[in-house]
C-alpha positions in Angstrom: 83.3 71.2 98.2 82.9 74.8 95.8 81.0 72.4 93.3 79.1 69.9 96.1 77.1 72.3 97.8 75.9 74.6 95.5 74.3 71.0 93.5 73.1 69.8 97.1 71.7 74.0 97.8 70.0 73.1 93.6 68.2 70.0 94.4 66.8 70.8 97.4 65.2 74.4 96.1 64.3 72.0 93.3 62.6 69.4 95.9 61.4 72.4 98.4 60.3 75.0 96.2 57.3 75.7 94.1 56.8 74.2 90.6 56.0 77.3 88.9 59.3 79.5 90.2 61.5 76.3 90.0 64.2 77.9 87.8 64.6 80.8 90.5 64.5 78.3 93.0 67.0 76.1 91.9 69.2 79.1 91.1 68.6 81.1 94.6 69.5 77.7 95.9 72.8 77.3 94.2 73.8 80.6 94.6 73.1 80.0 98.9 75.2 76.9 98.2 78.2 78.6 96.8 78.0 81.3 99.6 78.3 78.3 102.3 81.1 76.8 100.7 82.8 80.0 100.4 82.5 80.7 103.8 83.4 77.4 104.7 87.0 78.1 102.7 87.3 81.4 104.3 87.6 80.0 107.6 89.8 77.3 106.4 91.8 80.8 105.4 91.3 82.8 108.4 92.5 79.7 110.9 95.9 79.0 109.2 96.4 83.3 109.0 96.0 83.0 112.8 98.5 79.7 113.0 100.8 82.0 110.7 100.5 84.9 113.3 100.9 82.7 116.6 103.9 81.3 114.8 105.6 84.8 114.1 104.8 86.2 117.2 106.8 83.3 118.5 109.7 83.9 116.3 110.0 87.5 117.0 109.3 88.2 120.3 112.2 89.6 121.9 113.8 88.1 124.8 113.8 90.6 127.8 117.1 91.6 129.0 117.9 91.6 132.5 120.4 94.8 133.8 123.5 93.7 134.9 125.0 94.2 138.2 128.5 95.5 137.2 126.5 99.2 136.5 126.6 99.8 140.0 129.9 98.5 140.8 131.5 101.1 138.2 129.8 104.0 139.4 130.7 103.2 142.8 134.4 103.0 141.5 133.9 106.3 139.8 132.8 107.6 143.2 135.9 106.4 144.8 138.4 108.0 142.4 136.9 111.2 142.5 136.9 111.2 146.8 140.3 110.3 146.3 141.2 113.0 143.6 139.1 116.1 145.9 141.5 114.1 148.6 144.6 114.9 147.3 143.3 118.5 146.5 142.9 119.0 150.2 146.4 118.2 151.8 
C-alpha cells in the first residue's frame, strides 16, 4: 500500500499534467500518494489504540462496592452498652 499509491498518485500527474512540468508533476503526485497512504496507516494505528483503550478500561474498571448492613447494627450495639453502662451509673 506505502509503495502502490504513491506509483498510482505518479502516473496519473504523469497522464493529468502538463508535458513541459511533467517531472514536478509526477513528483507532486507521488509525494500526494505517499501522504494518502500514510494517512491510511495512521488510522489503521489510531483504531487499534482505541481497541487497546476500550480493552483496558474494561480490565481496570473497578467494581463498585456496596456498604454493608452490619455498620448499623454495631453502632446500634455500641448505643446499647453505653445506655446500659450510664444505667448502672444511675442506681
Amino acid at each position: 500500500m506505502r509503495l502502490v499509491l504513491p506509483i498510482i498518485g505518479l502516473f496519473l500527474a504523469a497522464i493529468l499534467g502538463s508535458s513541459a512540468n511533467r517531472a514536478i508533476d509526477c513528483l507532486l503526485g507521488a509525494a500526494v500518494g505517499f501522504l494518502i497512504a500514510d494517512l491510511g496507516m495512521l488510522r489503521v494505528r489510531l483504531d487499534d489504540l482505541f481497541k487497546e483503550l476500550d480493552r483496558l478500561k474494561k480490565e481496570f474498571r473497578r467494581p463498585q462496592v456496596v456498604p454493608e448492613a452490619s455498620a448499623p447494627k454495631e453502632a446500634a450495639g455500641a448505643v446499647a452498652g453505653v445506655r446500659a453502662t450510664l444505667g448502672g451509673l444511675r442506681t
